[in-house]
Backbone bond lengths (Angstrom), bond angles and torsions (degrees), N, CA, C in turn:
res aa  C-N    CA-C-N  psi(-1)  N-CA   C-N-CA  omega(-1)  CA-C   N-CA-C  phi
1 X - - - 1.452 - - 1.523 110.83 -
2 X 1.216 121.58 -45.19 1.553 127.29 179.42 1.251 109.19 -63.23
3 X 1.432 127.42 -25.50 1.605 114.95 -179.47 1.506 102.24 -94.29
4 X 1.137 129.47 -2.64 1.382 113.76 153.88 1.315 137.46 -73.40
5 X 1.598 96.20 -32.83 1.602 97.37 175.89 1.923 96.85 -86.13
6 X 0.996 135.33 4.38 1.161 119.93 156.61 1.590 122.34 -76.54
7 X 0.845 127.68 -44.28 1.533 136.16 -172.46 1.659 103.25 -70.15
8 X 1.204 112.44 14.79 1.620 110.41 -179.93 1.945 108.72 -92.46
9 X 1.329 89.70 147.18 2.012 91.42 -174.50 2.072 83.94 -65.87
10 X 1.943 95.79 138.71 1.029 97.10 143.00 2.018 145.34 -9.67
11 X 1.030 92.06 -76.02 1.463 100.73 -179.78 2.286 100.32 -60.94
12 X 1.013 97.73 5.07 2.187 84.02 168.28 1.032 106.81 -112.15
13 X 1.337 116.90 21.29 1.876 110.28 -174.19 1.709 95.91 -105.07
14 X 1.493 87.21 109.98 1.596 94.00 166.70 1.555 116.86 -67.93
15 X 1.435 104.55 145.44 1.178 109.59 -179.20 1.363 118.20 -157.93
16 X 1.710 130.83 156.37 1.623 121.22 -169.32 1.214 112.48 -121.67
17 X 1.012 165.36 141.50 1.495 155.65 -160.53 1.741 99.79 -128.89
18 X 1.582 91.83 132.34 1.547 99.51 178.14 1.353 97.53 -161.88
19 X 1.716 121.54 164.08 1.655 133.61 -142.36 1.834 76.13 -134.36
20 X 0.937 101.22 124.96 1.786 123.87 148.34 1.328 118.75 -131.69
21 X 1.822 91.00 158.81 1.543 103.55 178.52 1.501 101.87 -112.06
22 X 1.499 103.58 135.09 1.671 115.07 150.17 1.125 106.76 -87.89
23 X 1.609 98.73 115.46 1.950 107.45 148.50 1.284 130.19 -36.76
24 X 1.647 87.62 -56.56 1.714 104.40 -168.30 1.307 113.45 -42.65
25 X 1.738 119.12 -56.58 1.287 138.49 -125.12 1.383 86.18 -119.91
26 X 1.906 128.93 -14.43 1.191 97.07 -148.88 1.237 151.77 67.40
27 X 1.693 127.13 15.47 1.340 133.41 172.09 0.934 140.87 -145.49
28 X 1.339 133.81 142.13 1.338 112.98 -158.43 2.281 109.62 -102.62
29 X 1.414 88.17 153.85 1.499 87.76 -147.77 1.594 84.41 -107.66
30 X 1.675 123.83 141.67 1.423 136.70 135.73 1.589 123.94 -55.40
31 X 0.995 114.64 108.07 1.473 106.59 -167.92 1.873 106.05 -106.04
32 X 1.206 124.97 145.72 0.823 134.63 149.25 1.665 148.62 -121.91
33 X 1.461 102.22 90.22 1.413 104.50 -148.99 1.627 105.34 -72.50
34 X 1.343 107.79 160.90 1.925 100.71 -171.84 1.751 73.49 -141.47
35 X 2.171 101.49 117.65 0.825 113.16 -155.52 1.900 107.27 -77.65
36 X 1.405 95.82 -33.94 1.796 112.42 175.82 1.467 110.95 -52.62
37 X 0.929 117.15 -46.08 1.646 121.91 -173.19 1.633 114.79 -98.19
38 X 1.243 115.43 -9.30 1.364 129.36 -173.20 1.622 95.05 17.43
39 X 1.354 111.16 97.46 1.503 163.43 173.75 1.642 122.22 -160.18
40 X 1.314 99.25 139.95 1.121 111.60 -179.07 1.255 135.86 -118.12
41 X 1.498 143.75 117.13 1.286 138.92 -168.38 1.605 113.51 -84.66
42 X 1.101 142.75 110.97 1.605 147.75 176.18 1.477 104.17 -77.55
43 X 1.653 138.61 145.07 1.210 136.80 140.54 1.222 86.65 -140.76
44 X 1.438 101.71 133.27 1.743 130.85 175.99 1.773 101.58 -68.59
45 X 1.618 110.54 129.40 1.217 88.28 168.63 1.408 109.63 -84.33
46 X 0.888 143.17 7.92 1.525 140.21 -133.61 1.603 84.65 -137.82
47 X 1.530 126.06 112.68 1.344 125.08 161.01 1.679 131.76 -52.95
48 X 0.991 120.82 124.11 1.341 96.57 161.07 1.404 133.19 -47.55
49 X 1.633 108.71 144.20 1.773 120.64 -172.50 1.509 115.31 -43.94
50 X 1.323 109.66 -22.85 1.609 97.40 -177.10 1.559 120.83 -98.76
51 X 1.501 103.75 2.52 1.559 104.33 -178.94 1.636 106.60 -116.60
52 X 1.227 102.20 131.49 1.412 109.63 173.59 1.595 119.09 -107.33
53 X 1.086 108.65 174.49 1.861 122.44 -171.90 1.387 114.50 -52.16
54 X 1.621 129.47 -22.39 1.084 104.86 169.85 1.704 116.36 -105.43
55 X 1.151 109.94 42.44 1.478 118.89 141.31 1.926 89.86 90.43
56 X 1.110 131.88 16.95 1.289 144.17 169.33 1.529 120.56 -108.43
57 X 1.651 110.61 161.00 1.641 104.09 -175.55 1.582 106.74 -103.23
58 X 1.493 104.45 -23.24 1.376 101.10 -176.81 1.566 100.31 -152.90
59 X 1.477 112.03 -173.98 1.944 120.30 -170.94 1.499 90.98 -58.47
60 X 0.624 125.38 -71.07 1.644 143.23 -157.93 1.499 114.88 -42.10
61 X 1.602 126.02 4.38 1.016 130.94 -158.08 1.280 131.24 48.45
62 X 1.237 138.72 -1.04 1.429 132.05 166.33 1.211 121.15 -31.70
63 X 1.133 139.30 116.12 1.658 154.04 159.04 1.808 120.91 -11.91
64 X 1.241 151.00 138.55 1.308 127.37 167.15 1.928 101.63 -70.03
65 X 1.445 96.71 157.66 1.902 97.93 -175.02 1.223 77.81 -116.12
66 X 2.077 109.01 152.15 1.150 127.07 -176.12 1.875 115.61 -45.29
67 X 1.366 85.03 -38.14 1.534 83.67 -173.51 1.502 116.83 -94.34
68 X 1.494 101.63 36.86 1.920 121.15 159.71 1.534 106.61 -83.17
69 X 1.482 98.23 -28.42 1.824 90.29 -158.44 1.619 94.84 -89.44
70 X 1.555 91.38 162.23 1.841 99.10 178.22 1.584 107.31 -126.44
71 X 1.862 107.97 86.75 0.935 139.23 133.98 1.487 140.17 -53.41
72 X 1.593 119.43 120.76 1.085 87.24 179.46 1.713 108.13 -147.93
73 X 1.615 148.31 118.07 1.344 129.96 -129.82 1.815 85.20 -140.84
74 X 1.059 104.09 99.31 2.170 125.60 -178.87 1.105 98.69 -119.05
75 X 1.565 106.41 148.64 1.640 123.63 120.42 1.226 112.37 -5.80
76 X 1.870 114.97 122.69 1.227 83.82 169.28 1.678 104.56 -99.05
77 X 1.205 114.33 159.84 1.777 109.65 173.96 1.693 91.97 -130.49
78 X 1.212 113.59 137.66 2.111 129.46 166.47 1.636 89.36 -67.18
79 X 1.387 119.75 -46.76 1.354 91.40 -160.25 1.528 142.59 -83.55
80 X 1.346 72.20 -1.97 1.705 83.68 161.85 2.020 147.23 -92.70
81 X 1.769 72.48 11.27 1.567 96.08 -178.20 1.121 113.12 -98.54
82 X 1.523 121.99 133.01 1.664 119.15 152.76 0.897 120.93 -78.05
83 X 1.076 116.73 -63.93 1.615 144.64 -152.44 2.204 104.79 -91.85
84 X 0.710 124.85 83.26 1.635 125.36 -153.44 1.920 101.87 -121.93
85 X 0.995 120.79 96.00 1.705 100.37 173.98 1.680 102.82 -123.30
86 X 1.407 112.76 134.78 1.856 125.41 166.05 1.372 97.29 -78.60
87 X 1.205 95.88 135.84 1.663 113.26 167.72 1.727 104.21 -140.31
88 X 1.141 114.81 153.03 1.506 112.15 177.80 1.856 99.18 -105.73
């Protein structure tokens, strides 16, 4: 059953979009739930402290490294959310 819903074009993957907050971490997360697989995709809106707006980590031009960004792709579980909002 799972390799069927894999072999589907991008654009048939249902999915719900909703904004949470981590306590822990402090941030609030873009969520994108993918309702078939109930998994969840995280992007922080909130950058990490060392990268700024023009797409660099520091003066010196150095590049952001994959493991700058705060990604994050779980299980999803309700019960571990407080903070939960649907947005279309």
């Amino acid at each position: 059953m799972i390799h069927s819903k894999l072999s589907r074009k991008a654009s048939e993957f249902k999915f719900k979009k909703y904004i949470d907050f981590d306590r822990g971490e402090q941030v609030f997360y873009d969520n994108y739930y993918f309702v078939d697989f109930k998994y969840v995709l995280k992007i922080a809106l909130k950058s990490p402290k060392n990268i700024v707006s023009n797409g660099f980590n520091d003066m010196k031009g150095k590049f952001i490294e994959e493991k700058d960004f705060n990604l994050k792709f779980e299980k999803f579980n309700l019960a571990k959310y407080v903070y939960l909002l649907y947005y279309e």
